[in-house]
N, C-alpha and C positions, 0 to 999 in steps of 0.2 A: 448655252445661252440660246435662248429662243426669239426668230424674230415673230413682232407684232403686228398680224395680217392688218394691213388697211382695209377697214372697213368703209364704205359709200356714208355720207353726211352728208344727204342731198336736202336743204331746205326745205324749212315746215313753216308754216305760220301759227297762229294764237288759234285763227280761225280751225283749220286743220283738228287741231288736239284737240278744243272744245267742243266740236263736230263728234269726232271718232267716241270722246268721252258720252256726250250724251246716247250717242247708238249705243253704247256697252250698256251703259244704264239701266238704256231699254229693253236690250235682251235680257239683263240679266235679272229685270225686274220680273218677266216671265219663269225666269227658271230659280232663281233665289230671295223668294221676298225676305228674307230677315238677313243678307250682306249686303242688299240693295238698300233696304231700311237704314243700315249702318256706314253706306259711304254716299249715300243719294247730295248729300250734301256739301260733301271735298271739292276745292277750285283745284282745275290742272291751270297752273301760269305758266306759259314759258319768258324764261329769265333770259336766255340768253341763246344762243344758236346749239347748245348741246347742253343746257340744262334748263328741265321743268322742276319749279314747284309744286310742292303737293301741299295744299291747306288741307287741317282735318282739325274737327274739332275734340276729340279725345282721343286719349291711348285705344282705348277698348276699341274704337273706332279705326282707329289704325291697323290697329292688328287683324279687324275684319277684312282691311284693304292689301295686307298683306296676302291673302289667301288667294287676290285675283289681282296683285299685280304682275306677276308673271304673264299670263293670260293675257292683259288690256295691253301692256309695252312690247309684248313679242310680236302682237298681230300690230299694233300704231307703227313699231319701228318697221316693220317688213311694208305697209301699208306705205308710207313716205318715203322708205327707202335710205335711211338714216339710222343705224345701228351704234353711235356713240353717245346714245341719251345718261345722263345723269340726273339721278333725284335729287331733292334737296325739301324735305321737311318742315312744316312749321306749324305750329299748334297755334289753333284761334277758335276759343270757346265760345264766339259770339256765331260759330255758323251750329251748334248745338242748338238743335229742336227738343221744342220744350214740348212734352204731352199733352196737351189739356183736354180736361176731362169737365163731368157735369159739376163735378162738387168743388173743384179749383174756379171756375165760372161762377158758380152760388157764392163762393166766399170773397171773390172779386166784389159781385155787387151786394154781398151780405155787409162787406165793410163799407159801404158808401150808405147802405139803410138798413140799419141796424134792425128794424121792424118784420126782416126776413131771417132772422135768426130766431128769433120768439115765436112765429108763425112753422119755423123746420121743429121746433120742440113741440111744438102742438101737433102739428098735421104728421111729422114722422116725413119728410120728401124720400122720395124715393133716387138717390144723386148716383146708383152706382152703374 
């Protein structure tokens, strides 16, 4: 039977995590633009005194965040000083960034005047 080292739970706030996230962000927008593309937009909440939420808006998405969350909770928890964090999950496809591009734009207002679709068959636009 093994006993289970107490670990220190020394008080974080909201502010705290939101803080520490945003700095990860930013460094890791420098050294990873395409996992930073992929989690730039996860809320950390905290729920409760030893558990954060993680919002993300898709799988594919998650799983990028899977590759640095080691990284982000080892240095947060050493950083506060509180080593019994608990994740807890939850999928919200409204923080999903949409691309937009020139030809999604054209087609927006092609559908409000129709007289920009007849002039892209003529002229040929160039949308890509």
């Amino acid at each position: 039977m093994s006993v289970k080292e107490e670990l220190p739970s020394n008080h974080f706030t909201e502010t705290d995590l939101r803080e520490e996230w945003a700095r990860f962000l930013k460094d890791l927008q420098a050294k990873d633009i395409i996992v930073y593309n992929a989690i730039s937009s996860f809320q950390l909440v905290k729920k409760d005194e030893n558990i954060v939420e993680i919002i993300y808006p898709s799988d594919s998405a998650k799983s990028e965040f899977e590759k640095i969350r080691a990284d982000f909770f080892n240095h947060f928890m050493r950083k506060v000083n509180h080593f019994n964090i608990e994740l807890q999950y939850r999928n919200d496809v409204s923080l999903k960034k949409e691309i937009i591009t020139k030809r999604k734009i054209f087609d927006k207002f092609a559908a409000i005047n129709p007289i920009l679709r007849e002039m892209d068959e003529i002229f040929k636009f160039d949308l890509s």
